[in-house]
C-alpha positions in Angstrom: -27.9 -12.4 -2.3 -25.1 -12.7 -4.9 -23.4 -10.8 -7.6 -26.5 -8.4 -9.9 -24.2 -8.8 -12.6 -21.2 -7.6 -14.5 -20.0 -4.0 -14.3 -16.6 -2.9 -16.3 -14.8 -0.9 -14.2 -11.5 0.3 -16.8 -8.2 1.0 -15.1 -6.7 3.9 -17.3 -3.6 3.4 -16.0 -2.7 1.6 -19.2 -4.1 4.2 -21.9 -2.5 6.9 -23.8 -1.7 9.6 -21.4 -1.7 12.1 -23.8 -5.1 12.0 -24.5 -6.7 10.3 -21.6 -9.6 13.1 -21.5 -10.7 11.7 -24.5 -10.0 8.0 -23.5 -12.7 8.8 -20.5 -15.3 10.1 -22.7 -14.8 6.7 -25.0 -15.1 4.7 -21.6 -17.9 6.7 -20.9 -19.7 6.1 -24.8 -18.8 2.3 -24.4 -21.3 1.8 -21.5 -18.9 1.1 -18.7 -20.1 1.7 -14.9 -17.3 3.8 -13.0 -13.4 4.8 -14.2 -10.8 2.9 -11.7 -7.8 5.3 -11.1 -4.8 3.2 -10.0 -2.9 5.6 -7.8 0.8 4.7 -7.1 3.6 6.1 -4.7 6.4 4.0 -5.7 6.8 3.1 -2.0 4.2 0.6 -1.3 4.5 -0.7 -4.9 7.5 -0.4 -7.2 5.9 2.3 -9.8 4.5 5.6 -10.0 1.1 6.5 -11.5 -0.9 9.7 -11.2 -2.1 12.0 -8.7 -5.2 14.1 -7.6 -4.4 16.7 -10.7 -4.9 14.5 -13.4 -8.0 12.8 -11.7 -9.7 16.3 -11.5 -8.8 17.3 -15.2 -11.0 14.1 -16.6 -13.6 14.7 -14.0 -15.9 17.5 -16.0 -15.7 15.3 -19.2 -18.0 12.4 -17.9 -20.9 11.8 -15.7 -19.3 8.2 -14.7 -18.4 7.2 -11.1 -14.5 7.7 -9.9 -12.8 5.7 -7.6 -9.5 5.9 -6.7 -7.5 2.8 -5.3 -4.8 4.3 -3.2 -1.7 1.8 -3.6 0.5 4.0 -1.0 2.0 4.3 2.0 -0.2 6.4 5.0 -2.7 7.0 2.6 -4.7 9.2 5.1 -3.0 12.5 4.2 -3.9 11.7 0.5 -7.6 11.0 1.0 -8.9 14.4 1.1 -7.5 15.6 -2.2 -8.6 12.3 -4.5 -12.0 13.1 -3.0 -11.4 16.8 -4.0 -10.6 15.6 -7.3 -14.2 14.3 -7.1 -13.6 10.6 -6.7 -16.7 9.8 -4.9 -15.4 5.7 -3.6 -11.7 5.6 -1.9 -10.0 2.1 -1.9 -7.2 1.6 0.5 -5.4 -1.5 2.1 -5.0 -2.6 4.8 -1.5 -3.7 4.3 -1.1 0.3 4.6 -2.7 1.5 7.2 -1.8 1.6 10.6 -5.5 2.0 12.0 -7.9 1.0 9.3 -10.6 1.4 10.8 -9.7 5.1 11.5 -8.9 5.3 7.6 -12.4 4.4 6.6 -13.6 7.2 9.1 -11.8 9.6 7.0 -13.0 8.2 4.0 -16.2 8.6 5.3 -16.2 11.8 6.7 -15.6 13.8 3.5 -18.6 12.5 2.0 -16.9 9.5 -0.3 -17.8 5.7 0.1 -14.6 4.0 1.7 -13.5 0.8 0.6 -10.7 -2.1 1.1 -8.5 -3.6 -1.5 -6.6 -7.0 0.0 -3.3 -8.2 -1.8 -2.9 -12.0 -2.9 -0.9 -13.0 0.2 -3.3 -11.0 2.8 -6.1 -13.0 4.5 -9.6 -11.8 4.4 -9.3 -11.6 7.9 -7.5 -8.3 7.7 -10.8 -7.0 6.6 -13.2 -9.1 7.9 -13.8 -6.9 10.9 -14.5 -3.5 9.1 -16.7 -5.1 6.4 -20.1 -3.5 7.9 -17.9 -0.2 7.4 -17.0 -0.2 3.6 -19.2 -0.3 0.4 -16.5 -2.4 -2.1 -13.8 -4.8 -1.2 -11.6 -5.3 -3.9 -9.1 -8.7 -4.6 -6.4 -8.1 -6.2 -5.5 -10.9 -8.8 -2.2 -10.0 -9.6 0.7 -8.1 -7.6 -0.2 -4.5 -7.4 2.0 -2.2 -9.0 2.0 -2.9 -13.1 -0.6 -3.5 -15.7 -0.6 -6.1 -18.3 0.4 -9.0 -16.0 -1.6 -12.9 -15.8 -4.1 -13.1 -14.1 -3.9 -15.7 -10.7 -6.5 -18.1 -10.8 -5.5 -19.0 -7.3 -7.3 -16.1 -6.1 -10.9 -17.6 -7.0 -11.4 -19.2 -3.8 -10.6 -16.2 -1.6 -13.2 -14.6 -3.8 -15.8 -17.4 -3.3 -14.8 -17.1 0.7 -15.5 -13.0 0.2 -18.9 -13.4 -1.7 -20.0 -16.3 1.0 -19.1 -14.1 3.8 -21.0 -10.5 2.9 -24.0 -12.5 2.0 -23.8 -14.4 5.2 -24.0 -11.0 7.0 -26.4 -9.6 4.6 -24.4 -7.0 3.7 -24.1 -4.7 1.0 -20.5 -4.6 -0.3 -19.5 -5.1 -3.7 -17.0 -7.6 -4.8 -14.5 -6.3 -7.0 -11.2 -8.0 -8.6 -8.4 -6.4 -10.1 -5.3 -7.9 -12.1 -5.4 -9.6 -15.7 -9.3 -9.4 -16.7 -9.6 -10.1 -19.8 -12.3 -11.8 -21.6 -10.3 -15.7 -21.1 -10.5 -14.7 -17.5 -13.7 -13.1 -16.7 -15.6 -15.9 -16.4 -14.4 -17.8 -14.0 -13.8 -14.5 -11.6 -17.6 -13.6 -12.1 -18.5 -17.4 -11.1 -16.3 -17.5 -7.6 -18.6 -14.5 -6.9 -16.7 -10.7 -8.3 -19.5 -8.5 -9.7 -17.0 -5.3 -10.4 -14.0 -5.8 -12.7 -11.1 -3.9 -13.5 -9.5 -3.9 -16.9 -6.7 -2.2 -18.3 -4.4 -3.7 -21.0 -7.5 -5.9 -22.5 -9.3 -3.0 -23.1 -6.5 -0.8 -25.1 -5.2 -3.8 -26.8 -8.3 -4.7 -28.1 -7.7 -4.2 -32.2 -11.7 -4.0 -32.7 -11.5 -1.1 -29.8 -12.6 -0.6 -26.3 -16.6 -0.6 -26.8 -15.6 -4.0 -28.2 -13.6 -5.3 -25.6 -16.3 -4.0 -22.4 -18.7 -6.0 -24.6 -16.8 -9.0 -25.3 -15.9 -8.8 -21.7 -19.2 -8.4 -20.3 -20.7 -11.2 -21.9 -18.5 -13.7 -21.3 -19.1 -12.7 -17.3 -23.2 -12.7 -17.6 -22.7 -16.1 -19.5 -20.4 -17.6 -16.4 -23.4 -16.9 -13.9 -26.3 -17.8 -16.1 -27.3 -14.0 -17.2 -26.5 -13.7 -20.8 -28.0 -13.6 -23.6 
């Protein structure tokens, strides 16, 4: 099967909070695929982010996809007021959850697509077992908990393991990675087999702007697996 092809996927958790309605609708303008809402509890990483209320007061600006990765502790509580907020794909890990399988249910049940995001230390065979029960599996490529920090190129095989394993099964789960994206580092994630990528700081430091940067960004991915231009 393999990757389709590239799909920005910003993390705002990096923009200018005081006018992040109008940093959605420029996400949206630049031809990216979904908003990534990095959601943080300060417990099961060492920072706070945002919460269902500021998801839901972005979400009648923009037609685009929200997902919400839940970086907390016992997420399952939380769930039903991201989907509320109208994030219609739910990322949790299973670092977090006591039953994940039970999780996804819950995910599930309220209508949204349940995923699984797997930290740099945890084995895919935390997740191996529920993969027929999510759409997305997300690797994170850094430590979750900041933005702006280097990308680990270590994580390239675990990706390469992911992407063998789902098409081995036929399945259709997305491959996404998370942690310094950037247009150096694209490449190389989109050839170990990632079709969805986060970006934060590359896309708000961008001097040319963020339209630049998700094209810059793109290409450099289609050009790693034989797609661009």
């Amino acid at each position: 099967m393999g990757q389709p092809g590239i799909e920005i996927a910003p993390s705002v958790l990096n923009a200018d909070f005081a006018r992040l309605g109008d940093t959605v609708v420029e996400l949206e303008q630049a031809g990216v695929g979904r908003i990534h809402w990095d959601v943080m509890d300060g417990q099961f990483v060492p920072n706070i982010s945002m919460g269902p209320a500021v998801i839901a007061s972005c979400r009648d600006l923009v037609t685009l996809p929200f997902e919400a990765h839940l970086m907390v502790r016992e997420p399952d509580g939380l769930i039903p007021a991201f989907v509320e907020a109208g994030c219609s794909r739910v990322l949790v890990h299973p670092e977090a959850c006591t039953h994940l399988h039970r999780t996804l249910g819950v995910i599930s049940s309220l209508g949204a697509e349940p995923g699984v995001a797997v930290n740099p230390a945890t084995p895919l065979t935390d997740v191996e077992w529920v993969l027929e029960d999510v759409r997305q599996v997300l690797v994170m490529t850094v430590n979750p908990g900041f933005g702006g920090q280097a990308y680990l190129g270590s994580m390239e095989p675990k990706v390469t393991e992911l992407r063998e394993l789902v098409d081995r099964r036929g399945l259709d789960v997305q491959i996404e990675v998370d942690g310094g994206i950037a247009a150096d580092t694209v490449g190389a994630a989109a050839a170990a087999g990632a079709e969805v990528f986060v970006v934060g700081s590359a896309l708000f430091r961008d001097p040319a702007g963020v339209a630049h940067a998700v094209d810059e960004i793109s290409a450099r991915g289609l050009e790693a697996v034989g797609t661009g231009a």
